[in-house]
N, C-alpha and C positions, 0 to 999 in steps of 0.2 A: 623291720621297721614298719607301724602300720602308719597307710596313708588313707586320708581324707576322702572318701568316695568321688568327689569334687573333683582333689587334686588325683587320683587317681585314674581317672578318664581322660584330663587335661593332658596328664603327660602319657595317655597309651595315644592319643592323638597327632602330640608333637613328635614323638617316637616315629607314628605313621610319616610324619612331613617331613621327615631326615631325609628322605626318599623322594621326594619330589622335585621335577625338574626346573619348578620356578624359581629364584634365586632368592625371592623375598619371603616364600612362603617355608625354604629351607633355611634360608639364614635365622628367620625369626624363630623357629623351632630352635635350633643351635642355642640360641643367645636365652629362651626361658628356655629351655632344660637344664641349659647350667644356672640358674637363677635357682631354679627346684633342686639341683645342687644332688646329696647323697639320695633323698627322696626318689631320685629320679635313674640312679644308677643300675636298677635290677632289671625294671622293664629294656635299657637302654643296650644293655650285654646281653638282653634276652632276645634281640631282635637281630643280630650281630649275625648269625646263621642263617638267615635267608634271606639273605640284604645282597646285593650286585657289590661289583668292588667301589665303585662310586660311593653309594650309599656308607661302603665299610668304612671309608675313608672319613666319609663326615661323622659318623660315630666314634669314632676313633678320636677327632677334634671334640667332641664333647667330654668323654672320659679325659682327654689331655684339660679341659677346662675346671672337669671339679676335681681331678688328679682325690680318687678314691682307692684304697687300696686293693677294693675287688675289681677293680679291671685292670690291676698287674697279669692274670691267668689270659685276659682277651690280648693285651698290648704283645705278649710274648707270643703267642699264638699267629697274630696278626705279624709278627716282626718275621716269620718262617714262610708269609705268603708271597713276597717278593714285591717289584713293583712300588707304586706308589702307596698301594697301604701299609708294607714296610717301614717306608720312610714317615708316612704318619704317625704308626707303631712306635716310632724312636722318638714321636715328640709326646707321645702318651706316657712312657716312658721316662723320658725326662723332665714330667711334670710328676714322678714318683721319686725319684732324688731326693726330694724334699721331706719326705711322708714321715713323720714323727711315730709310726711303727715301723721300728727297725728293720726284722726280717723286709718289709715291701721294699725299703729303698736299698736295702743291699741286692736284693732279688731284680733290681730295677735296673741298678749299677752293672750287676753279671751279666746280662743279658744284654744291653748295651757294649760292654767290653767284648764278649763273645760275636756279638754279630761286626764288630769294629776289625776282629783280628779273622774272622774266619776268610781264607782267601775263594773259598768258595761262593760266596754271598757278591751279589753284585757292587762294583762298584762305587753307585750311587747311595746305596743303602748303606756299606759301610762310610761314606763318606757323611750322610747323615746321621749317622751313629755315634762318632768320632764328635761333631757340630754339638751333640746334645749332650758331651760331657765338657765342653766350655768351662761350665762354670764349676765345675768341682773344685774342690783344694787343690793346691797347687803339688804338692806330694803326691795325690792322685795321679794329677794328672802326667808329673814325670814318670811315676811305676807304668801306666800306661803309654808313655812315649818311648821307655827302655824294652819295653814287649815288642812295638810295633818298627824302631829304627833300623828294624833288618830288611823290611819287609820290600819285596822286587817290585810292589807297584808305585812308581814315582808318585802319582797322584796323591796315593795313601801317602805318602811321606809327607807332600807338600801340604795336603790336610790337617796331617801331625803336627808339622811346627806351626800352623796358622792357629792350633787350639793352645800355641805356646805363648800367644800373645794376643793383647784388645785386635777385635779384628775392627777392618773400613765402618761396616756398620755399626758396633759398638762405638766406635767416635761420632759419628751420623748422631746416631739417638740423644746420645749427650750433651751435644750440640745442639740439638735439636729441643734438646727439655730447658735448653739456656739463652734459647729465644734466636738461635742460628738456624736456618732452616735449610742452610745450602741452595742447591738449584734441583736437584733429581729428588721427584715425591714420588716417585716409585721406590728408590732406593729403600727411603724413611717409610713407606707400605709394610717391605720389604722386614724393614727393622723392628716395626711396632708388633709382627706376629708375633716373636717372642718376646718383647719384652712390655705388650700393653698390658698383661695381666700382673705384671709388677709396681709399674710406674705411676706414683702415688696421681690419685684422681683428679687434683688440684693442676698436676703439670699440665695432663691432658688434659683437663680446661684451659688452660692457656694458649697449647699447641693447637684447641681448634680456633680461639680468636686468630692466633698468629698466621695458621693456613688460609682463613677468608681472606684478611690482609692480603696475603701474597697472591690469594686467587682472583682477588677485584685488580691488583695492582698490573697484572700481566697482560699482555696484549691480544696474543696469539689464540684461540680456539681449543688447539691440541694442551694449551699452557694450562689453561684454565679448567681443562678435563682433566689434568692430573693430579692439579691440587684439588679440584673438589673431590677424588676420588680417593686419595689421601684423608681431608677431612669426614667422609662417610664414613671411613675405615675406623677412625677415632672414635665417633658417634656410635659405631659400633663395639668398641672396643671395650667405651663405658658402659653401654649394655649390657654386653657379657657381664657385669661386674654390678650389673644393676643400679647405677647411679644415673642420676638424673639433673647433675650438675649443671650440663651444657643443654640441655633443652631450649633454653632460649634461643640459641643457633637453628635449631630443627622447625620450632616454629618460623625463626625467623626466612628461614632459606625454604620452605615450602611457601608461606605466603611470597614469596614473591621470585620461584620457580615458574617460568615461561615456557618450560617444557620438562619431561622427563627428568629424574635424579638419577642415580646411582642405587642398586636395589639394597646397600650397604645404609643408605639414611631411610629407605621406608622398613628394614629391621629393626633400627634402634628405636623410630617410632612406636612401632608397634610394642616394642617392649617399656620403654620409660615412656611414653606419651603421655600428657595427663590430658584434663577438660580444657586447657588454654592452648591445645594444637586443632582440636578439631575445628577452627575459623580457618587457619591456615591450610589445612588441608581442602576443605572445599573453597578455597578460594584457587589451591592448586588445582581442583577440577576442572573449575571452570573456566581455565586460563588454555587446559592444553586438551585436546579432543580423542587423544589417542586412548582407544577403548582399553588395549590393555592396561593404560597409564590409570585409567578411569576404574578400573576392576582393582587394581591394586591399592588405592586411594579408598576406594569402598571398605574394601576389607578391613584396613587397618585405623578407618571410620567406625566401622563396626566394633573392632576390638578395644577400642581404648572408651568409646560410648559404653560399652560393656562390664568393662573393668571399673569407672568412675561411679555405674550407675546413675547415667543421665538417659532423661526421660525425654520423650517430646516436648511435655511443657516445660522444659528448661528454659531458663532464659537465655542462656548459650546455643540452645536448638532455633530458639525464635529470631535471634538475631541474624542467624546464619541462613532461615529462611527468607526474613526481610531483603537483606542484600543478595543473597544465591538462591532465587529462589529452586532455577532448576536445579543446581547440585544438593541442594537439601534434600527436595525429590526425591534424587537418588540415594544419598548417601542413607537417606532416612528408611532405605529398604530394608535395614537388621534392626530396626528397634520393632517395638511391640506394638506403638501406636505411629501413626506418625506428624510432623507438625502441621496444623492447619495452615492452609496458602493465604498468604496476606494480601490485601485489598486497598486500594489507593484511598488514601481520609478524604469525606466530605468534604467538598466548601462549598 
C-alpha cells in the first residue's frame, strides 16, 4: 500500500512514541495509529523486534485496534513470549475472530484454543485465552468446554463455565449504556477495554455526560478521581475510533481544570481537538504551574494549532493572547510566528 510521504513520517514517528515513557505522549500515538488504521500496520510489526516487552505490549494494543490480518504472524508469535504480552497477544487475537478472511480468523480461533488447552502455558494466559473466546457462537463455545471439562486445573474449569455465561462486567456495561452507572468506575474502566470499540458512538456520548453527573455529584476526593478517570477512558475510547462527538466535554473540562487531568483526556485532545479547545487549553495553563502539566498543555497546543492550520493572526490566537497573555507566550512557541502582545487602549 503506498503512503503519503507526509503520512509516512507521521506514522514512523508515532511508531517511535509507542516506546516512550510518557503516558500522553504514548497513548496519543496509540489512539492516531489506529486512526491511520491498515496504512499504519507494516511500519507498526516492523518495529515489534526491537521493542522492550512494554513497548511489545502496547503494539500489540494497536494491532488489536485496527485488527488487520497481517498481524495474525506478530499476535501468534507474541502469544509464545509469555507474560503480559501473551495476554495482550490473545486480545490481538481476538480482535481477528472477526476478520472477514476466513483463513485469519480461523488461524486466530486455533491459536487461541491451543494456548487455552495447553497445560503448559501459564495460567494467566490461558485464562485470557479462554476470556477472548466469550463471544463466539455458542457451539463453539461448548466443543471448546467438552475439550477443556477434564482439565485438573480448577481455575481453568472455573474460567470455562464463566465463558458459559454473561459475565459481572457484561451486565456492568449494559447497565451502563442504560444510564445505570452503579457505584465501581473502575469496574465499567475495566469493561469498556473491550467492549468501547464496539459500542455505538452515541452511547458513549452519553456515558460521558452521565459520568460528569456522577463525578460533580460525589463528595469524596478518591470518588471523584475515579469517575473522572473513567470519563478520560471514554474520551479516549472515542478517539481511538476517531470521533469527535464529545468534544464539548474536553473543552469543557480543561477550561475549567484547576489542576492536572488524567493523561487519558490530553490523548484524546490531541487526537479529536479542533480550533475551539485551544481557549480552553491555555486557560488550563494558566490556572495550574506544574511544568510538566505545562509541557504537556504545550504540545498538544502545538498539535491541534497544526492540524487546523491556525496562524498567529488568528482570531482565536489574539483572543487567547488578550486574556492569557503569558500562556499564549508560551503556547505560541510551535507556531511559525507568534501573536503580538496586546497593549492597554488609549483614553
Amino acid at each position: 500500500m503506498t503512503i503519503k510521504p507526509s503520512s509516512g513520517a507521521e506514522i514512523r514517528s508515532l511508531t517511535t512514541a509507542l516506546a516512550s515513557d510518557d503516558d500522553v505522549i504514548r497513548e496519543t500515538a496509540v489512539a492516531r495509529l489506529t486512526i491511520f488504521g491498515p496504512r499504519a500496520v507494516d511500519r507498526v510489526i516492523a518495529s515489534y523486534a526491537a521493542a522492550g516487552r512494554n513497548t511489545r505490549r502496547t503494539i500489540l494494543r494497536v494491532l488489536e485496534a485496527i485488527a488487520d490480518p497481517r498481524g495474525l504472524s506478530l499476535a501468534r508469535q507474541a502469544l509464545s513470549e509469555g507474560g503480559d504480552v501473551a495476554i495482550a497477544a490473545t486480545g490481538s487475537l481476538r480482535a481477528l475472530l472477526d476478520s472477514p478472511v476466513t483463513d485469519t480468523s480461523t488461524e486466530a480461533f486455533d491459536a487461541l484454543v491451543e494456548a487455552a488447552m495447553d497445560k503448559k502455558t501459564e495460567r494467566r494466559v490461558r485464562l485470557a485465552a479462554l476470556d477472548a473466546l466469550r463471544d463466539m457462537p455458542e457451539d463453539v463455545r461448548i466443543r471448546v468446554a467438552d475439550a477443556l471439562k477434564g482439565d485438573s486445573d480448577p481455575e481453568i474449569r472455573s474460567g470455562l463455565s464463566q465463558t458459559q455465561r454473561p459475565t459481572v462486567a457484561d451486565s456492568l456495561w449494559r447497565d451502563a449504556a442504560e444510564g445505570n452507572l452503579g457505584d465501581d468506575p473502575a469496574q465499567l474502566r475495566e469493561a469498556l477495554v473491550t467492549r468501547g470499540g464496539s459500542t455505538a458512538l452515541g452511547v458513549l456520548q452519553k456515558m460521558v455526560d452521565a459520568v460528569r453527573l456522577r463525578e460533580e455529584a460525589v463528595t469524596s476526593a478518591a470518588q471523584q478521581d475515579g469517575w473522572r478517570a473513567l470519563r478520560g477512558a471514554l474520551h479516549q475510547a472515542l478517539a481511538l475510533r476517531g470521533s469527535n462527538v464529545a468534544v464539548y466535554d474536553l473543552r469543557e473540562t480543561f477550561e475549567s481544570a484547576g489542576g492536572g487531568l488524567p493523561a487519558t483526556f490530553l490523548a484524546a485532545v490531541h487526537v479529536v481537538g479542533d480550533e475551539s479547545c485551544l481557549a480552553p487549553i491555555a486557560a488550563a495553563y494558566s490556572a495550574h504551574a506544574d511544568e510538566r502539566w505545562r509541557q504537556q498543555l504545550t504540545t498538544a497546543f502545538g498539535t491541534i494549532a497544526a492540524r487546523e492550520k491556525i496562524t498567529a493572526r488568528s482570531p482565536t490566537l489574539k483572543r487567547i493572547a488578550t486574556r492569557w497573555p503569558e500562556a499564549a507566550a508560551a503556547l505560541s512557541t510551535t507556531l511559525r510566528t507568534r501573536p503580538r502582545p496586546t497593549t492597554p487602549a488609549r483614553t
